[in-house]
C-alpha positions in Angstrom: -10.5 32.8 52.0 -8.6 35.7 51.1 -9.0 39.6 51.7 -8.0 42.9 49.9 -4.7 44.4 52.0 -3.5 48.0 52.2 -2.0 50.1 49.6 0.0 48.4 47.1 3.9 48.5 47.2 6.9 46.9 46.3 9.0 45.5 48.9 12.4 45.0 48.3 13.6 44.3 51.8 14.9 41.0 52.4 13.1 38.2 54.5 14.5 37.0 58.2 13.6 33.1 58.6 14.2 31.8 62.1 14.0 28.3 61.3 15.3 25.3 63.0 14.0 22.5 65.2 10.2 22.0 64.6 9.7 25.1 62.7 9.7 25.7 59.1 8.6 28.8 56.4 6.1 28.2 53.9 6.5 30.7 50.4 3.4 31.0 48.8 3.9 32.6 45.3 0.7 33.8 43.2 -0.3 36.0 40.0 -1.0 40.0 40.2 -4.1 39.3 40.7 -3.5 38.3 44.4 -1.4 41.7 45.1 -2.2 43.1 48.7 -4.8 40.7 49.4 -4.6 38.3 52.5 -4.4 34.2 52.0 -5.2 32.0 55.6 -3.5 29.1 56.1 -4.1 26.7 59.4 -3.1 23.1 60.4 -4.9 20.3 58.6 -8.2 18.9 61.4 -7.7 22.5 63.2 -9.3 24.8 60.6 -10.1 27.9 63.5 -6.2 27.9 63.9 -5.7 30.2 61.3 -2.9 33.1 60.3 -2.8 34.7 57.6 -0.4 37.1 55.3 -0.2 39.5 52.3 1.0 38.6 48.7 3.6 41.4 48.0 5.3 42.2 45.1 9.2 41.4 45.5 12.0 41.9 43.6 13.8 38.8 43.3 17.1 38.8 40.9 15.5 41.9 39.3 12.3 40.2 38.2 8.9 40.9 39.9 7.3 38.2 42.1 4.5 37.9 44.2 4.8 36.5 46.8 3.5 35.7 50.6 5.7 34.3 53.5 4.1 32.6 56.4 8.1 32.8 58.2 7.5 30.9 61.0 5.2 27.8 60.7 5.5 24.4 63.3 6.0 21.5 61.1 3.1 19.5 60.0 0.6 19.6 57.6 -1.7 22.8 56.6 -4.3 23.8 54.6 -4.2 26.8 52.4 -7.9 28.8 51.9 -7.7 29.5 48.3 -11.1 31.1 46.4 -10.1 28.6 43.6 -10.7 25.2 44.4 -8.2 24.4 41.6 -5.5 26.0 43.3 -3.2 23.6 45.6 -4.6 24.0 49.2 -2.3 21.2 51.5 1.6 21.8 52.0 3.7 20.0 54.4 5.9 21.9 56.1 9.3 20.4 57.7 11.3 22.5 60.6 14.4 24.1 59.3 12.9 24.0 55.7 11.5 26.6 53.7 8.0 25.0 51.9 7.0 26.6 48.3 3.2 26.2 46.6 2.8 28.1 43.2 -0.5 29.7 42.6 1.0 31.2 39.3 -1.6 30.4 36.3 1.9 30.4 34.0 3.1 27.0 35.7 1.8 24.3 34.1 2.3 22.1 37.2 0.4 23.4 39.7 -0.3 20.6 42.0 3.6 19.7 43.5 3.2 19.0 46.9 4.3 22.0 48.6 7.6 20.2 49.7 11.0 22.5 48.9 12.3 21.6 45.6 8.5 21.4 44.1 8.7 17.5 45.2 
């Protein structure tokens, strides 16, 4: 499920990962649409273990992105609550990694597994 978030903003500050050992980062990028509003994410078979974050707009290389980080996830395998049933909702996430899943309509592969490099 996601939520509507606070006052819109863009955040140019740069991310802190402290990955290693079992934990990974998952980035979660998405169209305007999802600006400010929350996405949950919890381990696949534990769906009340949930956490959620905020897709921000970002400037990355001078281009806008939006984007959410979930910066400090235990390796495994989650599920993503996404209102579109269309929209990739497992990722695995490997410690010392950082995970991507594109929500962006523009992509026209939209069902990678979640793994870095799109694979």
């Amino acid at each position: 499920m996601t939520h509507e978030h606070g006052p819109a903003r863009v955040h140019v500050e740069d991310a802190v990962l402290d990955i290693g050992g079992d934990i990974g980062a998952l980035i979660l990028y998405a169209d305007e649409s999802y600006r400010e509003r929350e996405v949950e994410i919890s381990p696949v078979g534990d769906d009340a273990r949930r956490t959620h974050t905020a897709i921000h707009e970002r400037i990355v290389g001078g281009r806008a992105v939006f984007a959410g980080l979930f910066p400090d996830l235990k390796a495994g395998t989650y599920r993503l609550w996404a209102d579109d049933p269309a929209l990739p909702d497992r990722v695995t996430v490997i410690g010392g990694e950082v995970a991507t899943v594109d929500w962006r309509s523009s992509r026209g592969d939209r069902t990678g597994s979640g793994k870095p490099g799109g694979g």
